[in-house]
C-alpha positions as semicolon CSV with decimal commas, in nm:
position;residue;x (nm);y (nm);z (nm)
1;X;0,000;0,000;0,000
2;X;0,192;0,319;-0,176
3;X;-0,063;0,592;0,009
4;X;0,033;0,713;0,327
5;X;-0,248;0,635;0,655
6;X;-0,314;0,807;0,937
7;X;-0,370;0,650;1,259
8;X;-0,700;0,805;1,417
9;X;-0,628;0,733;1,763
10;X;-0,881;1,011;1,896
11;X;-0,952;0,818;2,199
12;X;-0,943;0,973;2,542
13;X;-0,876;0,792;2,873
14;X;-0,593;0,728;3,119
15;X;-0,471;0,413;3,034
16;X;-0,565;0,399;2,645
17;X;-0,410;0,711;2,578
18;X;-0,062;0,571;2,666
19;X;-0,127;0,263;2,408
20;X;-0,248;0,407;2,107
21;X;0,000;0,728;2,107
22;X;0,227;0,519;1,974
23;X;0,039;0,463;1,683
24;X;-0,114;0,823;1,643
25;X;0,140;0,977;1,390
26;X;0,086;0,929;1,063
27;X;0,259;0,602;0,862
28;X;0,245;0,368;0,600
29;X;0,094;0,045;0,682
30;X;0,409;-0,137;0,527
31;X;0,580;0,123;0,815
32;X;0,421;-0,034;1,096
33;X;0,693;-0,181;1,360
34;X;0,693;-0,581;1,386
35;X;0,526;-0,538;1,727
36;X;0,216;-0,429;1,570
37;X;0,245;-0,665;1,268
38;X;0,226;-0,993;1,322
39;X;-0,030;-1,246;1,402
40;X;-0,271;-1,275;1,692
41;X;-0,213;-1,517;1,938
42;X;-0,573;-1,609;1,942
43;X;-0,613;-1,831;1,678
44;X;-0,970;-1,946;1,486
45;X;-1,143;-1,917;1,182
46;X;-1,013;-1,524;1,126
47;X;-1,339;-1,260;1,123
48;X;-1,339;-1,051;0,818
49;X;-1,151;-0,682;0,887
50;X;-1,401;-0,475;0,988
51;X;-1,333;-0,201;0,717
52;X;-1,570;0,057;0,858
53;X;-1,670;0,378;0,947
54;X;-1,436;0,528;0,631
55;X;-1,111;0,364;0,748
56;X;-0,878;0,089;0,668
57;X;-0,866;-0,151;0,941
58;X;-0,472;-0,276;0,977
59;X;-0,430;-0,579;1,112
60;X;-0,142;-0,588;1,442
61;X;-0,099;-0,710;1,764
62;X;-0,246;-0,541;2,067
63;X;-0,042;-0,709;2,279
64;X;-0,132;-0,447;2,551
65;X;-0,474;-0,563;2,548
66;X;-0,380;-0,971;2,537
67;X;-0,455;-1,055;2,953
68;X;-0,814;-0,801;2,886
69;X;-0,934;-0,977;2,569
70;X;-0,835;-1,310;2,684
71;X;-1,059;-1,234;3,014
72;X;-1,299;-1,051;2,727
73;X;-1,372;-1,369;2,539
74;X;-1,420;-1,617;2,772
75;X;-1,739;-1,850;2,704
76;X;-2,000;-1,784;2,971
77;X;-2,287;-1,964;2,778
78;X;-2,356;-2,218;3,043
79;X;-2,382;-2,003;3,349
80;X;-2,750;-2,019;3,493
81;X;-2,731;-1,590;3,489
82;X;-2,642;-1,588;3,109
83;X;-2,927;-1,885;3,047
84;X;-3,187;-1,639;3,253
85;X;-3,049;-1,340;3,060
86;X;-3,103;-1,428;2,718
87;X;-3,423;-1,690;2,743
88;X;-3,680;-1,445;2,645
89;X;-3,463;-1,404;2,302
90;X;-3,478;-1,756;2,239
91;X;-3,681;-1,833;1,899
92;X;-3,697;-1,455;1,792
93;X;-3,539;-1,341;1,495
94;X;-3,208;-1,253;1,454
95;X;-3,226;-0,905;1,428
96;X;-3,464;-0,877;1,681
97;X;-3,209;-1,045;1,940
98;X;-2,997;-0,815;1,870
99;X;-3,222;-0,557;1,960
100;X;-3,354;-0,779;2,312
101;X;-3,012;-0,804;2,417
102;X;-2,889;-0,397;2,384
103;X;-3,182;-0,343;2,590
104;X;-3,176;-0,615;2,832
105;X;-2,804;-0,569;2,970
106;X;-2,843;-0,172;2,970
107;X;-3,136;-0,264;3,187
108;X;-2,996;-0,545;3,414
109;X;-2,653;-0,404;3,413
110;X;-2,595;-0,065;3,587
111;X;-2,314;0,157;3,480
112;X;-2,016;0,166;3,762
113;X;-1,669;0,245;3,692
114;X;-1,395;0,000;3,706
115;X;-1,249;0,268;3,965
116;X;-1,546;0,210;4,195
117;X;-1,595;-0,132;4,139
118;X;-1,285;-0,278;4,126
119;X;-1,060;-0,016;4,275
120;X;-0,849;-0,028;3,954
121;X;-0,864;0,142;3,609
122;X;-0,908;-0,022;3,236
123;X;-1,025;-0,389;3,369
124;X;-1,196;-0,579;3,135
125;X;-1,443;-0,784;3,340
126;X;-1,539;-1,129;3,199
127;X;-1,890;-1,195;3,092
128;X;-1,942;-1,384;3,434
129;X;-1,747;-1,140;3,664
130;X;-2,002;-0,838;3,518
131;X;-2,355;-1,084;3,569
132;X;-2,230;-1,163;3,962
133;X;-2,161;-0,781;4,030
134;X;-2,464;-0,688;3,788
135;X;-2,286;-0,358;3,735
136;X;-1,965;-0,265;3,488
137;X;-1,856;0,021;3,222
138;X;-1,899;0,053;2,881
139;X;-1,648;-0,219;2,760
140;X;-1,791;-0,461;3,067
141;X;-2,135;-0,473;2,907
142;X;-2,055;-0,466;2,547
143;X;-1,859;-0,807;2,643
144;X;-2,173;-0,911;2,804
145;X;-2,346;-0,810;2,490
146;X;-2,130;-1,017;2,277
147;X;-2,120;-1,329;2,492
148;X;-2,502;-1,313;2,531
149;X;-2,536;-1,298;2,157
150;X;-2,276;-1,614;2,135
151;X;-2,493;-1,785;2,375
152;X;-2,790;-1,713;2,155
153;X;-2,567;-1,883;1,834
154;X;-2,425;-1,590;1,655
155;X;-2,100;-1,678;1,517
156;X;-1,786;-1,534;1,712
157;X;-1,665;-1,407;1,376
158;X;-1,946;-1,186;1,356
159;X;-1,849;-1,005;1,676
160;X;-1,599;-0,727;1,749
161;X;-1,566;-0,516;2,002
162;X;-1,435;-0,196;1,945
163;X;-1,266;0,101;2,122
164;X;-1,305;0,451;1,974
165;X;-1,459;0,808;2,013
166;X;-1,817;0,954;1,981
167;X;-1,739;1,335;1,853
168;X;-2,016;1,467;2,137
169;X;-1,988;1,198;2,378
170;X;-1,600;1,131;2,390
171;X;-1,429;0,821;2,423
172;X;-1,681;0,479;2,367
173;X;-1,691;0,085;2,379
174;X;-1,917;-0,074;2,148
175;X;-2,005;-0,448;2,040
176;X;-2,064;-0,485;1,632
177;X;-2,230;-0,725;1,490
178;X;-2,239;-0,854;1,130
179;X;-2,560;-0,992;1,038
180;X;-2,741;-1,017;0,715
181;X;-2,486;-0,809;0,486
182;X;-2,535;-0,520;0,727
183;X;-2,333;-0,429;1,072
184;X;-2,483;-0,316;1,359
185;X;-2,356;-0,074;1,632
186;X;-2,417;-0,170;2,050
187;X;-2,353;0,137;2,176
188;X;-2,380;0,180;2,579
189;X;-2,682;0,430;2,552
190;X;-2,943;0,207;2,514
191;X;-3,081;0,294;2,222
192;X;-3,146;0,038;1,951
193;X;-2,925;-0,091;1,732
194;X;-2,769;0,083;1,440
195;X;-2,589;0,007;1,107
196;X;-2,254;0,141;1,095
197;X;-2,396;0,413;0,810
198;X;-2,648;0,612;1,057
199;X;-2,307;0,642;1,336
200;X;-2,157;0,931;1,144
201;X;-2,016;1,059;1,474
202;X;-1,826;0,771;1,566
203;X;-1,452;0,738;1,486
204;X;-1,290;0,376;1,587
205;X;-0,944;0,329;1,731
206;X;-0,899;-0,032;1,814
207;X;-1,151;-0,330;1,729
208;X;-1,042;-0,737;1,901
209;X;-1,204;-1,005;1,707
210;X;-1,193;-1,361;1,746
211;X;-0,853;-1,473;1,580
212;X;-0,730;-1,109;1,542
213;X;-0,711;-0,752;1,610
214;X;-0,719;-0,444;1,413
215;X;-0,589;-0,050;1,402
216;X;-0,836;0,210;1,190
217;X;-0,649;0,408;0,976
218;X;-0,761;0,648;0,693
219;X;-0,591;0,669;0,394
220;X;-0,556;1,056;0,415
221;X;-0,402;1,249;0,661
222;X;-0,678;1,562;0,740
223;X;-0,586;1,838;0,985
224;X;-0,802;1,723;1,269
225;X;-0,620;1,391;1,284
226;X;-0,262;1,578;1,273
227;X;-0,410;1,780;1,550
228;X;-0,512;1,519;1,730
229;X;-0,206;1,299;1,715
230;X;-0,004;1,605;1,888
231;X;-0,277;1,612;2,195
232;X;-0,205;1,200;2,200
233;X;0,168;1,279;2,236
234;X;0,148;1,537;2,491
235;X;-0,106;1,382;2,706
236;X;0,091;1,074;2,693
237;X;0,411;1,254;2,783
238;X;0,205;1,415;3,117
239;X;0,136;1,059;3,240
């Protein structure tokens, strides 16, 4: 790839901010260090690159983020609270358990920091850890959300969770889900689920799949992403 890419790594936040600054200036995806580039350690049928939201998704090794995804992706299908949690989705539609289970775990799951709840920043609680507490953040209940949906039979390659940054709301965790063609946001407002078209306001940083992870990049460098990359570096050299 001959263009030149630029990272947007927009996302706010303590502990992220010191990850992604590193990959906030602007390179070519043939330029990115081995660290980044090379293969997952979580092997499986790979998930297609989520090339969304206008970027280029680059495929690398978040190795930062191996102990949280590990915990992230852990198989909670049997546990009596998931079976409770998702029975009134089974025999609906597809699209319509994606809509039962946005609302159910906003509903069932209250919003608590990590700070609060676990005395500890950027912890991403396991599926079970979140139902026995029945409270998390924003990436604790969008990994409910996706192991729910497993649960329910959708495909782990159809699932990603993604880090990035709402241009009103600041940094966000969503769950996205490929179904029919079409990909679907789980935001943590609540509100039902939408195709990746209608979230014009969200720009993604990171997204973890099963069997790999993946950097958004744009394949041209506008000001607010030059701009944006500086604030990175400086906020990362304050920590």
């Amino acid at each position: 790839m001959r263009h030149p890419l630029i990272v947007r790594a927009l996302l706010g936040g303590a502990g992220f901010v010191g990850c992604v600054a590193v990959l906030a200036g602007s390179a070519r995806a043939g330029d990115l260090p081995n660290a980044f580039a090379t293969r997952s350690p979580f092997t499986s049928v790979l998930p297609a690159a989520p090339n969304l939201f206008g970027t280029v998704a680059l495929r690398i090794r978040a190795q930062r983020f191996d102990s949280e995804w590990e915990r992230a992706r852990r198989d909670a299908s049997s546990l009596p609270q998931m079976q409770q949690l998702i029975a009134p989705a089974r025999g609906l539609s597809p699209d319509r358990q994606v809509a039962y289970v946005q609302s159910a775990v906003t509903q069932r799951i209250r919003w608590m920091s990590d700070a609060t709840l676990r005395g500890r920043h950027d912890y991403w609680a396991s599926a079970a850890e979140t139902l026995a507490a029945g409270a998390g953040d924003m990436e604790d209940r969008a990994i409910l959300k996706m192991q729910a949906l497993r649960a329910l039979g959708f495909p782990s390659r159809d699932l990603y969770l993604t880090l990035g940054r709402d241009r009103t709301d600041g940094p966000e965790s969503v769950l996205l889900v490929r179904l029919g063609g079409r990909v679907y946001v789980l935001d943590d407002t609540g509100a039902p689920p939408s195709t990746t078209d209608r979230r014009t306001q969200f720009t993604p940083v990171l997204t973890f799949g099963y069997g790999a992870s993946w950097v958004h990049a744009y394949t041209r460098k506008p000001a607010v992403a030059v701009a944006a990359a500086s604030a990175f570096r400086g906020a990362s050299d304050h920590r």
